[in-house]
KOLSE-113800 format. One record per residue (C-alpha): x, y, z negated; residue number from 0. Coordinates in steps of 0.05 Angstrom, whole numbers, m for minus. Last residue first. Layout:
<r <X, Y, Z>, NUM> ...
//
This chain:
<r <2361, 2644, m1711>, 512> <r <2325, 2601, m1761>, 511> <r <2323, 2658, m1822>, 510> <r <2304, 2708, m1770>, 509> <r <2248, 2675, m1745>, 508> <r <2227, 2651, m1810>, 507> <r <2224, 2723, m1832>, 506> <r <2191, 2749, m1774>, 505> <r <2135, 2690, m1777>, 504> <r <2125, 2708, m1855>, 503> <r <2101, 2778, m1828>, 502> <r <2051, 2754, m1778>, 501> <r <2038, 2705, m1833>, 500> <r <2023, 2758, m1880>, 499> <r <1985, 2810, m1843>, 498> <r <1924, 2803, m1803>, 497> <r <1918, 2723, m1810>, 496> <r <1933, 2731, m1890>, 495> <r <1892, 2792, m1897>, 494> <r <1837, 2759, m1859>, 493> <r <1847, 2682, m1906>, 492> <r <1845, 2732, m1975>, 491> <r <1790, 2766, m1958>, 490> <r <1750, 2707, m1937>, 489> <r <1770, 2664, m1998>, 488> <r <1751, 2720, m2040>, 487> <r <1683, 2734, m2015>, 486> <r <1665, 2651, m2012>, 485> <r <1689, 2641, m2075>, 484> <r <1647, 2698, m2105>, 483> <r <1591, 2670, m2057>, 482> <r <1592, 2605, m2093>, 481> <r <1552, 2621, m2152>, 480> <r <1485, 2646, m2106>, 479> <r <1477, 2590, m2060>, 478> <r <1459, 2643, m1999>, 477> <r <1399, 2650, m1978>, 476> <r <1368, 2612, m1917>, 475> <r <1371, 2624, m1848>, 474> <r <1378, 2691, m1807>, 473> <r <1347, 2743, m1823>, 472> <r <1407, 2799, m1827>, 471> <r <1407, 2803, m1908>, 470> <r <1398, 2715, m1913>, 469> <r <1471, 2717, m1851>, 468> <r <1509, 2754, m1901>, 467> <r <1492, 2716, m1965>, 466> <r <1566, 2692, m1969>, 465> <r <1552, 2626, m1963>, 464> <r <1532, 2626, m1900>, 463> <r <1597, 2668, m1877>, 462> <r <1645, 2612, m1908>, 461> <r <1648, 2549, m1855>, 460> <r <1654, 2602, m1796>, 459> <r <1720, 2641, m1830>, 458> <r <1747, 2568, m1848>, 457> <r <1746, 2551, m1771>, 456> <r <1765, 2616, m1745>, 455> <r <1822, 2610, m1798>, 454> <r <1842, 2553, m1782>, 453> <r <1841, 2568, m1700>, 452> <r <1888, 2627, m1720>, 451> <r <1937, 2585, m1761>, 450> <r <1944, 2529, m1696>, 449> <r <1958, 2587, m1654>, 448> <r <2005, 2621, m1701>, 447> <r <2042, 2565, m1700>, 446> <r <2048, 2559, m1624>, 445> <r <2073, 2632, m1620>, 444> <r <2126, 2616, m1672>, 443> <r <2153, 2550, m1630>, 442> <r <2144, 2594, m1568>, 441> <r <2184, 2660, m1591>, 440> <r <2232, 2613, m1624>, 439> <r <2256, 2570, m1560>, 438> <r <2237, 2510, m1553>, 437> <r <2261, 2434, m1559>, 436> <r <2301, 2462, m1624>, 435> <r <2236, 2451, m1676>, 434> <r <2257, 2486, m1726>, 433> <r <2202, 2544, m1724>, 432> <r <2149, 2500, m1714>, 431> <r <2164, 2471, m1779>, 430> <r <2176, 2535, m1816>, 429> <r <2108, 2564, m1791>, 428> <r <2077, 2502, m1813>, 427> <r <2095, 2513, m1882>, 426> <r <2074, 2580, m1878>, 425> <r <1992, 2562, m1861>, 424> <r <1995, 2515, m1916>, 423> <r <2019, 2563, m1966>, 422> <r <1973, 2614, m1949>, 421> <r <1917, 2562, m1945>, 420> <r <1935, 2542, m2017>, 419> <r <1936, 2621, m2033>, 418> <r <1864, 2637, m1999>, 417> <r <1835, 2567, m2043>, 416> <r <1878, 2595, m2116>, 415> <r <1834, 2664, m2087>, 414> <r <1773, 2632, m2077>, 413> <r <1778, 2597, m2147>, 412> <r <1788, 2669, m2168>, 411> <r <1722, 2680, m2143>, 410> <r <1683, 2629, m2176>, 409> <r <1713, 2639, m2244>, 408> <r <1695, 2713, m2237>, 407> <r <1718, 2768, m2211>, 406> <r <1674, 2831, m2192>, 405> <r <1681, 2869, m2140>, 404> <r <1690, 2943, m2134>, 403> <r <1708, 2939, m2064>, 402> <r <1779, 2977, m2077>, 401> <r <1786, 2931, m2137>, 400> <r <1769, 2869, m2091>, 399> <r <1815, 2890, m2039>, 398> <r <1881, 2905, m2078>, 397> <r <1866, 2842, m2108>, 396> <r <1868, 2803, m2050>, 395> <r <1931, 2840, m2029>, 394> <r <1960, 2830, m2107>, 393> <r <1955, 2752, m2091>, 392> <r <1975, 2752, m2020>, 391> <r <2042, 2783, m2038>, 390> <r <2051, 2727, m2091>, 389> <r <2051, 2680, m2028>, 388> <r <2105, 2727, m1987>, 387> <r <2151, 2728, m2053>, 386> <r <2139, 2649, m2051>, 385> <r <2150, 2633, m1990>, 384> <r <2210, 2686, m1974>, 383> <r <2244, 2653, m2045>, 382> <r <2236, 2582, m2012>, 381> <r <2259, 2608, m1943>, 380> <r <2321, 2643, m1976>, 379> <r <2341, 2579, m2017>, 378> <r <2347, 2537, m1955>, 377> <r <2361, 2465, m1960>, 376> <r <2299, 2457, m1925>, 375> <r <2256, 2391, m1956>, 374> <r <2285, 2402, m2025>, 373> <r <2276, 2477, m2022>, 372> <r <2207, 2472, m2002>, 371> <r <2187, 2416, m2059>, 370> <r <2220, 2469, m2111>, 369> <r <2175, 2529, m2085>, 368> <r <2123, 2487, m2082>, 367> <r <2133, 2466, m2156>, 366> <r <2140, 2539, m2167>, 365> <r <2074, 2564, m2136>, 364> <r <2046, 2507, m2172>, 363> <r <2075, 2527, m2239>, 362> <r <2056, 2600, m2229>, 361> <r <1985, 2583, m2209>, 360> <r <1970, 2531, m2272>, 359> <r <1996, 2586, m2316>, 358> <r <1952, 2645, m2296>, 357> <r <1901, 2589, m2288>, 356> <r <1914, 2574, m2360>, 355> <r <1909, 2653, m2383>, 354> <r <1846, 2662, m2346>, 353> <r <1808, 2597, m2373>, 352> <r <1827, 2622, m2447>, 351> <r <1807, 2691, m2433>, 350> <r <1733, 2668, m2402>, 349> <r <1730, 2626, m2460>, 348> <r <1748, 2680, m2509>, 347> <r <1693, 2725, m2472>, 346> <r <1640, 2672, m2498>, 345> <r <1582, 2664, m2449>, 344> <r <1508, 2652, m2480>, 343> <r <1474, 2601, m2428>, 342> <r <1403, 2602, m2406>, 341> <r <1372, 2543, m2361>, 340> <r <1299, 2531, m2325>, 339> <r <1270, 2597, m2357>, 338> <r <1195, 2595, m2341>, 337> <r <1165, 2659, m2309>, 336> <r <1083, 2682, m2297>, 335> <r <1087, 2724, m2233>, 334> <r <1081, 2793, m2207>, 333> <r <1123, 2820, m2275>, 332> <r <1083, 2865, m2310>, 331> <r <1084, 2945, m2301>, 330> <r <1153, 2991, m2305>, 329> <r <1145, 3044, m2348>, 328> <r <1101, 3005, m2396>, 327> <r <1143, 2946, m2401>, 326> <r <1201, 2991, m2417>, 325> <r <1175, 3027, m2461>, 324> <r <1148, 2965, m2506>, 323> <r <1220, 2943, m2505>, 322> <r <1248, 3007, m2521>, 321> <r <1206, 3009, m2584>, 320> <r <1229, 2942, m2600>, 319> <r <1302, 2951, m2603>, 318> <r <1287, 3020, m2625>, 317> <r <1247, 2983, m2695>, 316> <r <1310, 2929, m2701>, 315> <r <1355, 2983, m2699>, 314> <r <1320, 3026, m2760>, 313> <r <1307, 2944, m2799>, 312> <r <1388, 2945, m2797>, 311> <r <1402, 3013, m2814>, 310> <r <1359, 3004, m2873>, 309> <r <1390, 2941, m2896>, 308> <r <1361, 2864, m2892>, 307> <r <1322, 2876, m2830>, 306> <r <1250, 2900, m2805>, 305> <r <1230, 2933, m2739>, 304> <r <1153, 2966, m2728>, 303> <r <1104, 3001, m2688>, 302> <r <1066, 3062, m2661>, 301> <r <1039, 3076, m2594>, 300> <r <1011, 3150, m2587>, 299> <r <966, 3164, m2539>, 298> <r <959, 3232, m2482>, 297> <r <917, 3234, m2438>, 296> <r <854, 3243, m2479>, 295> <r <781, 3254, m2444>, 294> <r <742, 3255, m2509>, 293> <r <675, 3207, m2520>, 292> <r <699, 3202, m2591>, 291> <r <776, 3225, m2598>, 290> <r <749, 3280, m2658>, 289> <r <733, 3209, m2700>, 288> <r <806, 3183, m2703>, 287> <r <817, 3122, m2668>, 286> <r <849, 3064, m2706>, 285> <r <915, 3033, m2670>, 284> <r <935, 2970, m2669>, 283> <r <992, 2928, m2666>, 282> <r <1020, 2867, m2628>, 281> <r <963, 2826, m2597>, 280> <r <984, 2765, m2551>, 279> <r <947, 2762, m2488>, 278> <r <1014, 2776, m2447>, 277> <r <1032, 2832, m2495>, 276> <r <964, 2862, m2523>, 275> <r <954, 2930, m2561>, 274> <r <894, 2935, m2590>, 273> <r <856, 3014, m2604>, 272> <r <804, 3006, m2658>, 271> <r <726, 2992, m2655>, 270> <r <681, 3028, m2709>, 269> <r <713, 3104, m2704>, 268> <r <743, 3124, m2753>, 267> <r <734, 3180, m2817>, 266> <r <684, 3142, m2843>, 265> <r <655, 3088, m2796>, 264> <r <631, 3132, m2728>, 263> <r <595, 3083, m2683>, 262> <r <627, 3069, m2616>, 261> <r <593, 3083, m2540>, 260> <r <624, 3145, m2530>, 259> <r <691, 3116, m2547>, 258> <r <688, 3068, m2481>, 257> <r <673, 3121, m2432>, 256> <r <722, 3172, m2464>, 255> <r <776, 3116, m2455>, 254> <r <764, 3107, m2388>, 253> <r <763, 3164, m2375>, 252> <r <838, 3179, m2392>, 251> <r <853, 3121, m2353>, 250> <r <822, 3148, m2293>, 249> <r <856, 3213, m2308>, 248> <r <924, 3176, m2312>, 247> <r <948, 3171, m2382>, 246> <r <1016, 3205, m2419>, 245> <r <1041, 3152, m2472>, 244> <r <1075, 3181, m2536>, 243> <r <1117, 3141, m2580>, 242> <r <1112, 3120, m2655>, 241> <r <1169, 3082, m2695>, 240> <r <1161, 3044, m2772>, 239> <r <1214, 3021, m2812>, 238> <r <1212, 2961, m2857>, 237> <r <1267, 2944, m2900>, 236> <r <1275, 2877, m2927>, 235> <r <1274, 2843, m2996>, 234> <r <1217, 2854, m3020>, 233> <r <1183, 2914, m2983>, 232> <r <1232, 2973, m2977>, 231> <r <1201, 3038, m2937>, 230> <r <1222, 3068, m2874>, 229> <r <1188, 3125, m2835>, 228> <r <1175, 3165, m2770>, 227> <r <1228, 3133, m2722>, 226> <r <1219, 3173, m2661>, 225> <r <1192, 3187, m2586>, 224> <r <1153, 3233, m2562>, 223> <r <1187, 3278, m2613>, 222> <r <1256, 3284, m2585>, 221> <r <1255, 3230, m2531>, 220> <r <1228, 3170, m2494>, 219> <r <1164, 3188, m2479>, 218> <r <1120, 3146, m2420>, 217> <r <1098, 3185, m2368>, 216> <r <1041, 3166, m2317>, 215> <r <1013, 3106, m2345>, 214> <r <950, 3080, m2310>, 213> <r <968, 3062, m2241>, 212> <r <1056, 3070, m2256>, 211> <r <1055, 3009, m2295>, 210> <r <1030, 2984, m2368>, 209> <r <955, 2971, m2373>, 208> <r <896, 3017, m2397>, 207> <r <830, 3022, m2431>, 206> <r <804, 2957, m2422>, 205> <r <745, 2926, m2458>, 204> <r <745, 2870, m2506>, 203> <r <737, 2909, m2573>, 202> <r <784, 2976, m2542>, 201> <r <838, 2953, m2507>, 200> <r <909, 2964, m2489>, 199> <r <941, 2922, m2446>, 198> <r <1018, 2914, m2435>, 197> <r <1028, 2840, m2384>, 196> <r <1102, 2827, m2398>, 195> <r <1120, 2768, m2352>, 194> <r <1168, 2752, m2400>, 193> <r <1227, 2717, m2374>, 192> <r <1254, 2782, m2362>, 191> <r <1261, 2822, m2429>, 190> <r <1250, 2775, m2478>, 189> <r <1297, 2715, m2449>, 188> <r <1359, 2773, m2433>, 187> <r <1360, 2790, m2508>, 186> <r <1350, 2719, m2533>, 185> <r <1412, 2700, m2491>, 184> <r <1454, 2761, m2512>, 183> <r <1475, 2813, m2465>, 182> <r <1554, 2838, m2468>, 181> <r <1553, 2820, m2382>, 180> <r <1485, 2810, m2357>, 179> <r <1473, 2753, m2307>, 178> <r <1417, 2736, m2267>, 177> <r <1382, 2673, m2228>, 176> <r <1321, 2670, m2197>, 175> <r <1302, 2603, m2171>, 174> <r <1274, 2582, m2094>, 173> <r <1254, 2509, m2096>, 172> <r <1287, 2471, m2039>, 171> <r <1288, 2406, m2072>, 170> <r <1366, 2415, m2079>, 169> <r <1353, 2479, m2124>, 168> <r <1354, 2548, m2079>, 167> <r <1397, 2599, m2123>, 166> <r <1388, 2675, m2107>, 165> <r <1430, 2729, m2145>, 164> <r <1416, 2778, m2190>, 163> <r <1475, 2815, m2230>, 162> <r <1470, 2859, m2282>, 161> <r <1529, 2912, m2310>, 160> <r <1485, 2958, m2349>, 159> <r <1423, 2950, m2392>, 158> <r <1386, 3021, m2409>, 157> <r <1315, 2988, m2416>, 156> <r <1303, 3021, m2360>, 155> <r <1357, 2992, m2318>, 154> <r <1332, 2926, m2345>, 153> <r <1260, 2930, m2313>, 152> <r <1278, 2960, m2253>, 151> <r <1326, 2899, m2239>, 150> <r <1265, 2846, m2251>, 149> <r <1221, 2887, m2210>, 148> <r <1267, 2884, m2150>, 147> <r <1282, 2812, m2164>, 146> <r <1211, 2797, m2166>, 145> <r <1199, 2832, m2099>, 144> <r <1254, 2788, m2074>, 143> <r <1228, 2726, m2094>, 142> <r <1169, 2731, m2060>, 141> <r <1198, 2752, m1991>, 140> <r <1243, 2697, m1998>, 139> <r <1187, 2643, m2014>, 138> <r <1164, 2633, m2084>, 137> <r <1132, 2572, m2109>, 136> <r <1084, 2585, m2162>, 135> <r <1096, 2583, m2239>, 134> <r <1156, 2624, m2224>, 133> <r <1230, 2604, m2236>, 132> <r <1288, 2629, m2277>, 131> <r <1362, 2605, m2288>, 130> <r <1403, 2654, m2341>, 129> <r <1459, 2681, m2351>, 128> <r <1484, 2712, m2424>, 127> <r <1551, 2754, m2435>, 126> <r <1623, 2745, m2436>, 125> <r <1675, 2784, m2406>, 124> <r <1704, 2730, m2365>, 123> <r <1650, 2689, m2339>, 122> <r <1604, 2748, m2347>, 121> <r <1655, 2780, m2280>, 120> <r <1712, 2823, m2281>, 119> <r <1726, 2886, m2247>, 118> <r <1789, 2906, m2233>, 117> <r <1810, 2978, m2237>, 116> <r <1867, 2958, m2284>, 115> <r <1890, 2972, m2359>, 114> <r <1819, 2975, m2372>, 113> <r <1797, 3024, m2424>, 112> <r <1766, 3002, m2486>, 111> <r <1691, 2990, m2482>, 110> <r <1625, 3043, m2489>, 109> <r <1552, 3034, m2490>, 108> <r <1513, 3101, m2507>, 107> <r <1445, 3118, m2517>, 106> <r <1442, 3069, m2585>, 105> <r <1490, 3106, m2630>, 104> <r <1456, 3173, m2603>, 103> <r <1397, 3158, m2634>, 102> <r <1415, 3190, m2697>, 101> <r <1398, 3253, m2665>, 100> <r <1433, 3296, m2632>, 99> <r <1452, 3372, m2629>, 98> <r <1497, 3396, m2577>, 97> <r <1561, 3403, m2546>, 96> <r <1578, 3364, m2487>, 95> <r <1655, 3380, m2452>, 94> <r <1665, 3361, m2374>, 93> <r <1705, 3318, m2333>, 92> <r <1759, 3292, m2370>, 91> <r <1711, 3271, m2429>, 90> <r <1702, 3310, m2491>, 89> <r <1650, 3310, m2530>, 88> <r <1619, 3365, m2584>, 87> <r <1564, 3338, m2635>, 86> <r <1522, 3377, m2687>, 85> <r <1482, 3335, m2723>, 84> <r <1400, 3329, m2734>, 83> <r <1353, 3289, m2774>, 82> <r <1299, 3253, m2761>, 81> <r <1305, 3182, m2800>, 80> <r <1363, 3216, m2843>, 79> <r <1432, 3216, m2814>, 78> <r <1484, 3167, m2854>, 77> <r <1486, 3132, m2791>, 76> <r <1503, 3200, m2747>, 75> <r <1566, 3211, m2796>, 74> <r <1593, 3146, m2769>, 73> <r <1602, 3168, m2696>, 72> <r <1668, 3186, m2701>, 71> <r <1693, 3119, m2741>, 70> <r <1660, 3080, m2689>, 69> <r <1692, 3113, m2625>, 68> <r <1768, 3111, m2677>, 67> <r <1754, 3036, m2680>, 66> <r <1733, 3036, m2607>, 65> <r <1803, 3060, m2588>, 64> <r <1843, 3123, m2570>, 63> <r <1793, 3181, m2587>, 62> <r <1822, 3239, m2614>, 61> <r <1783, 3282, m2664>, 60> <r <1749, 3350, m2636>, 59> <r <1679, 3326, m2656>, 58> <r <1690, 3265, m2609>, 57> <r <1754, 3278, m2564>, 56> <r <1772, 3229, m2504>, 55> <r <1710, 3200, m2480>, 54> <r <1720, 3175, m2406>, 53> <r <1666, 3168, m2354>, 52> <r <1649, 3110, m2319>, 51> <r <1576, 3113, m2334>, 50> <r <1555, 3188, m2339>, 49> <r <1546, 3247, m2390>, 48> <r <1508, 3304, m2358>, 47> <r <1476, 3337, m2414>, 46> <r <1407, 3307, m2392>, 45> <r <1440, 3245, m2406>, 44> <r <1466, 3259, m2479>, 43> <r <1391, 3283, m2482>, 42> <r <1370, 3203, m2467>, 41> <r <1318, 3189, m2411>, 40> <r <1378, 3153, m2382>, 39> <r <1408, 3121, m2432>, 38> <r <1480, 3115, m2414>, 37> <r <1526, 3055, m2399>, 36> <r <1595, 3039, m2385>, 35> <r <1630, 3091, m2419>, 34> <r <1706, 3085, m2426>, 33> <r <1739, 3093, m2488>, 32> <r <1801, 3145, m2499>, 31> <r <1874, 3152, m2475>, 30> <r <1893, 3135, m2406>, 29> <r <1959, 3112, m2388>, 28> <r <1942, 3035, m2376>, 27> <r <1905, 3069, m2316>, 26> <r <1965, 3083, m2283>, 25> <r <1961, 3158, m2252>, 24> <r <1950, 3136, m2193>, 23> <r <1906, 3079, m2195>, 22> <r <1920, 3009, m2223>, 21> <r <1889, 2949, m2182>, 20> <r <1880, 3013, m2113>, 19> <r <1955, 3039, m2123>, 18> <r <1984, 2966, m2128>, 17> <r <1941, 2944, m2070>, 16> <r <1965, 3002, m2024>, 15> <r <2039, 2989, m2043>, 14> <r <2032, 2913, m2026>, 13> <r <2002, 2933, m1959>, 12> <r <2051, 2976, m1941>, 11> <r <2105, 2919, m1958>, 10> <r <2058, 2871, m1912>, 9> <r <2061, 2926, m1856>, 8> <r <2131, 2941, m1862>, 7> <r <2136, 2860, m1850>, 6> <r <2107, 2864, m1793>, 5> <r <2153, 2928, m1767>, 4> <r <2203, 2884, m1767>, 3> <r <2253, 2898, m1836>, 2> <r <2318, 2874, m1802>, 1> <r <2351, 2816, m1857>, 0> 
//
């Protein structure tokens, strides 16, 4: 058979989508743990460690899996509450040494190296997703803003790997959905379904509130931010954090204003300092008597974790602490929030669904296969079908890895949708191509007519749900969980109109003639 320059095309195109799923060199060759999130008020930070870089050497021991990640970073739980280590990593790119603090465990989020650059979506690496509306209806505009805050929110907090999307119900009620991959549902619930109102006030006077107005720094480091203490009581550990909070000069007013007023009680003043999540108090705070009447910017926010060990009830307390930082940093939510529908995602799902539509594709790409040769009589055309259909499938996937997008069940859906169309699209190629009452050139040219007008059709019927035409103005949003299909589908219909069936139509050609 004459390679046409078509089908060099779809061969380049192969190449290109091999070199984009696994990089040159292979990623499967990589040794070490990939990082896919860093805190970034965090000294490892400062230092110039990044997401997507790879650790290779911790403390000059090889790194090759998480077990060996763990292992390295074990002398840092045996660390007392403040205490130092010296640390030296290694990553391709650069080498960190320093001192750090135990809560280096907690800057840094790392996973085993992908054997591809695919991304994969919650529905396959597991994770929490959740539905959630406001106590008012929201129109785009609305729903944006609280979007915007939403994602500002859980990048401080240090989250990685979120997704928000729209989702307009069937009543027409605009919902905010999101998705965070290695998130837990009671995680995700507490840190955006809270509207997260911080107040802190002295008897039933204001002082301050969380957001950018009042708070102008918020420490998250060295010693503006630590675990002080921990002490046993019963059967759990309790350990105790304290944080400093850097106050506007109208805050810091404020707070003179108030304390002038208060009595002196011993070595306190009368009133304390509350603390108030969403009207809820959560500590206080008793002011010394040197703060009375004092222009202060500068307060320290104390709290607690608990938990059956130590190292248990010192997570729990920079679980919260972070929580309370966050919620500073960023303000309250513009709108009270009610979660409509939160699911916890297993990975081994998301592996079990992948392997069986693995499966399901190869036995319907071979049943086809079959069903082609019985109808032809023509082992060459079956084996061009089905070489030309796999084709498709690393092209699409070329694509999405070079995009960075994620796959999820939605998507690959698109792509078994892209491949049926594929399939569709050759079969009438080799009926048009039989057809003896013209000549080749004709019979081919007709099919690709008929392909063309499909795709314009199917290109058309996918755009909206894309989200495209929402970002230009133009109509609503998109429905959210079907614009993976939607993405994949359209990739994989364009690179079949721009390069397989042009190529498939040379090799039917030259198989009929």
């Amino acid at each position: 058979m004459k390679i046409t320059f078509k089908i060099w095309i779809l061969l380049i195109a192969v190449v290109l989508s091999l070199i984009s799923i696994f990089s040159i060199p292979p990623m499967m060759f990589e040794n070490g743990v990939s990082v896919t999130a860093v805190e970034q008020n965090s000294t490892i930070f400062q230092d110039g460690l990044r997401e997507g870089m790879i650790i290779q050497e911790i403390n000059e021991r090889q790194i090759n899996t998480l077990e060996d990640y763990s292992s390295a970073l074990s002398v840092f739980e045996n660390l007392e509450i403040n205490g130092t280590q010296k640390l030296i990593i290694k990553t391709k790119e650069l080498e960190i040494i320093n001192l750090f603090t135990r809560n280096i465990i907690n800057d840094i989020s790392v996973e085993e190296i992908s054997s591809t650059r695919i991304k994969t979506g919650l529905d396959l690496r597991g994770g929490a997703r959740a539905f959630i509306k406001a106590d008012i209806p929201l129109n785009d505009a609305q729903l944006n803003d609280l979007i915007a805050i939403s994602e500002q929110r859980l990048n401080v907090y240090g989250l990685s790997d979120v997704k928000f999307f729209k989702v307009e119900t069937s009543s027409g009620e605009n919902l905010m959905g999101i998705e965070i991959a290695g998130s837990s549902p009671d995680e995700l619930e507490e840190l955006v379904a809270k509207q997260g109102k911080f107040e802190a006030k002295i008897g039933n006077e204001t002082v301050f509130v969380g957001g950018n107005e009042d708070v102008t720094h918020v420490g998250r480091t060295g010693q503006d931010a630590l675990i002080t203490e921990c002490n046993p009581s019963g059967e759990e550990e309790y350990c105790n954090f304290r944080f400093t909070v850097f106050l506007s000069e109208a805050a810091a007013q404020r707070h003179a204003d108030i304390t002038d007023k208060l009595t002196i009680n011993g070595s306190y003043l009368s009133k304390k300092l509350d603390f108030f999540i969403d009207g809820e108090a959560t500590s206080s705070l008793n002011i010394g008597t040197s703060l009375k009447g004092t222009v202060t910017t500068q307060i320290a926010i104390s709290g607690s974790g608990s938990g059956p060990t130590r190292n248990e009830a010192i997570e729990a307390a920079q679980t919260e602490m972070k929580k309370l930082q966050t919620i500073l940093i960023t303000g309250s939510l513009p709108f009270k929030l009610e979660v409509v529908k939160i699911d916890k995602i297993s990975p081994n799902l998301g592996e079990q669904f992948t392997r069986q539509i693995l499966i399901a594709g190869l036995f319907a790409i071979l049943a086809v296969s079959i069903v082609v040769f019985v109808r032809y009589r023509r082992l060459k055309i079956s084996l061009a079908l089905v070489s030309v259909s796999l084709s498709e499938v690393l092209i699409i996937l070329g694509v999405a890895a070079l995009i960075g997008w994620n796959l999820d069940l939605p998507s690959i859906a698109g792509v078994i949708a892209a491949i049926g169309t594929g399939i569709d699209s050759q079969l009438i190629i080799l009926d048009e191509a039989r057809d003896k009452f013209e000549s080749i050139k004709q019979r081919i040219k007709k099919a690709l007519f008929i392909i063309v007008t499909a795709f314009a059709t199917t290109f058309v019927a996918m755009i909206p749900l894309t989200g495209f035409l929402g970002f230009m103005g133009i109509g609503a949003a998109s429905a959210g969980l079907l614009k993976g299909f939607a993405v994949t589908t359209l990739i994989g219909i364009t690179t079949g109109v721009l390069i397989s069936r042009p190529a498939f139509a040379d090799i039917a050609r030259q198989l009929e003639e």
